[in-house]
C-alpha positions in Angstrom: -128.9 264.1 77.3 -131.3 261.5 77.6 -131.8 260.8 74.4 -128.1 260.6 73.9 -128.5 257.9 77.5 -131.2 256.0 75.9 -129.1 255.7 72.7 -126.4 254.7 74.3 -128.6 251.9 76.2 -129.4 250.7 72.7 -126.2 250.3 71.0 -125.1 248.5 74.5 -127.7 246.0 74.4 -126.9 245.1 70.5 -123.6 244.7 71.2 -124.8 241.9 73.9 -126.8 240.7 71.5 -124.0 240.9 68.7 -121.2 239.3 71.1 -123.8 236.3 72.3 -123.9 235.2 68.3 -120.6 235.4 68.1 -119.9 232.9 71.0 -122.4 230.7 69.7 -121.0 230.5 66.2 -117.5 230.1 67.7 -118.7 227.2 70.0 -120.3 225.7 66.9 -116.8 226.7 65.1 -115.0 224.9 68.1 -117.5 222.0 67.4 -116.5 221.8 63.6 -112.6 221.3 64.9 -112.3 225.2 63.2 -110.7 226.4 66.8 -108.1 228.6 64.7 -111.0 230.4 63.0 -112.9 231.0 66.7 -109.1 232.2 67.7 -109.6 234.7 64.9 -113.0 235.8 65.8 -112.6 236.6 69.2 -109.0 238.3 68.5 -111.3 240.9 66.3 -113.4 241.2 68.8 -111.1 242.3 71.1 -109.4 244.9 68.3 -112.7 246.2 67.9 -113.4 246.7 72.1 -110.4 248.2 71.8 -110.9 250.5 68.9 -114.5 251.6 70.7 -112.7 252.5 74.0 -110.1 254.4 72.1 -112.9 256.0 70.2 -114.4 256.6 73.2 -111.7 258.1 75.1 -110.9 260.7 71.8 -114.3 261.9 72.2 -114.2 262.7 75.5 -110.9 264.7 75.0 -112.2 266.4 72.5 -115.0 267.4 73.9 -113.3 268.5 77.2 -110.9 270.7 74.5 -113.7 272.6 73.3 -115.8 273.0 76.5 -111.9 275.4 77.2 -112.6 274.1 81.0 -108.5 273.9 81.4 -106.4 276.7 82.7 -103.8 276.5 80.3 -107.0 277.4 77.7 -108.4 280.0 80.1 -104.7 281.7 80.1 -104.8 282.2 76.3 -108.6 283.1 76.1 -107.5 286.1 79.0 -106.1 288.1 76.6 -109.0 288.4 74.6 -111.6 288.4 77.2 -111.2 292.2 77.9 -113.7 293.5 80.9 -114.8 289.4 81.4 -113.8 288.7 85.2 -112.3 286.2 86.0 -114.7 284.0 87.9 -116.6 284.0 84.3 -113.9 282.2 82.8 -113.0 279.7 85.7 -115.1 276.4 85.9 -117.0 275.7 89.3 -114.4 272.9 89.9 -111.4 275.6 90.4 -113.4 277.4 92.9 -110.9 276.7 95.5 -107.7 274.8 95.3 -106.4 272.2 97.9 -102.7 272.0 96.7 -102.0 276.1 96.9 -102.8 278.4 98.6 -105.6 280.9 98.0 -103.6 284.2 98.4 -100.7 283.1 95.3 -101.4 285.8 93.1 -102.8 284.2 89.5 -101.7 285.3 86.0 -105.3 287.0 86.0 -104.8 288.7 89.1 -101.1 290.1 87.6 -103.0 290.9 84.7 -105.0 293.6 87.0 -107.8 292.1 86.8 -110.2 291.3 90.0 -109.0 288.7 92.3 -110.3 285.0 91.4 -112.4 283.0 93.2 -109.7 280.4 93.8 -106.5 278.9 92.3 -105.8 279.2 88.5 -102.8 276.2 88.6 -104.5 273.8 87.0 -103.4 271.5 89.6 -105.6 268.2 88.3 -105.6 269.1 84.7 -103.6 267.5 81.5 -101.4 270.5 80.7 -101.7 271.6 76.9 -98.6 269.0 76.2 -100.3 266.1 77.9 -103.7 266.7 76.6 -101.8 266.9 73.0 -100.2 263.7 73.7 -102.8 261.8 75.0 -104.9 262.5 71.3 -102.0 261.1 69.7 -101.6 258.2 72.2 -104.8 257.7 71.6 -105.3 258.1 68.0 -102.2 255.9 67.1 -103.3 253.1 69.4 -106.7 253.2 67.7 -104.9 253.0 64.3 -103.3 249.8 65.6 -106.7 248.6 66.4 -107.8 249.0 63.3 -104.8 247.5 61.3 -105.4 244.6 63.7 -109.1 243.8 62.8 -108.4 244.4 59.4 -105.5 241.6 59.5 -107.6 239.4 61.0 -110.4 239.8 58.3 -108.1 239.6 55.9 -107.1 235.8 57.5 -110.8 235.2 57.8 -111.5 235.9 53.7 -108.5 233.5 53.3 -109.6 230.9 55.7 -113.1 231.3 54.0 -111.7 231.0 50.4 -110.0 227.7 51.4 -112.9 225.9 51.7 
């Protein structure tokens, strides 16, 4: 993990880096009475923010989708967890549950199996149709971020081949 941290500390600080150039060759781009091509530059910048936080925000679904830390997950892999209690298969954050109360019986507990440690609702949690939707919010938005910077490069090679 810290390797991952300290990687992460680099690719910040060349993106500083990165963004200061690109405000000093707009300013000198602002200068040359070129405003329309600073316009440009900045609008791919912000497609490209865009497209990382998207990026960024896929990842962490997916990674939360494989980790199977939601109930709706849990409920299918109960089935196929025969003689796995349930407090094996329940995250440390569903340990207790604020919203019901601790006595509802669970699916788990109908199932037979021993009674869990707390609340299996999921209260807190995308549902399976949420979680679905948000990857395709997601993934469609990050497709318009990417159509975006390539329109704009595409108006920078014409603006370049002008000159």
């Amino acid at each position: 993990m810290e390797a991952y941290t300290a990687l992460c500390a680099r690719v910040a600080a060349s993106f500083a880096d990165i963004s200061r150039e690109v405000n000093d060759a707009g300013a000198s781009l602002r200068e040359a009475g070129r405003s329309d091509l600073f316009d440009a530059v900045r609008t791919l910048q912000q497609h490209e923010k865009e497209q990382l936080r998207l990026e960024a925000t896929l990842q962490v679904l997916r990674k939360e989708h494989a980790a199977g830390r939601w109930s709706w997950q849990r409920q299918l892999q109960a089935v196929s967890l025969a003689g796995v209690a349930p407090r094996d298969v329940r995250p440390s954050w569903a340990a207790n549950c604020r919203v019901h109360d601790a006595q509802q019986p669970s699916l788990l507990e109908l199932a037979g199996d021993e009674p869990p440690v707390g609340c299996d609702c999921g209260v807190g949690e995308p549902t399976e149709e949420e979680y679905q939707g948000a990857v395709r919010e997601a993934t469609q938005a990050r497709q318009g971020a990417v159509t975006g910077i390539n329109e704009v490069l595409d108006e920078l090679r014409q603006a370049r081949g002008e000159e």
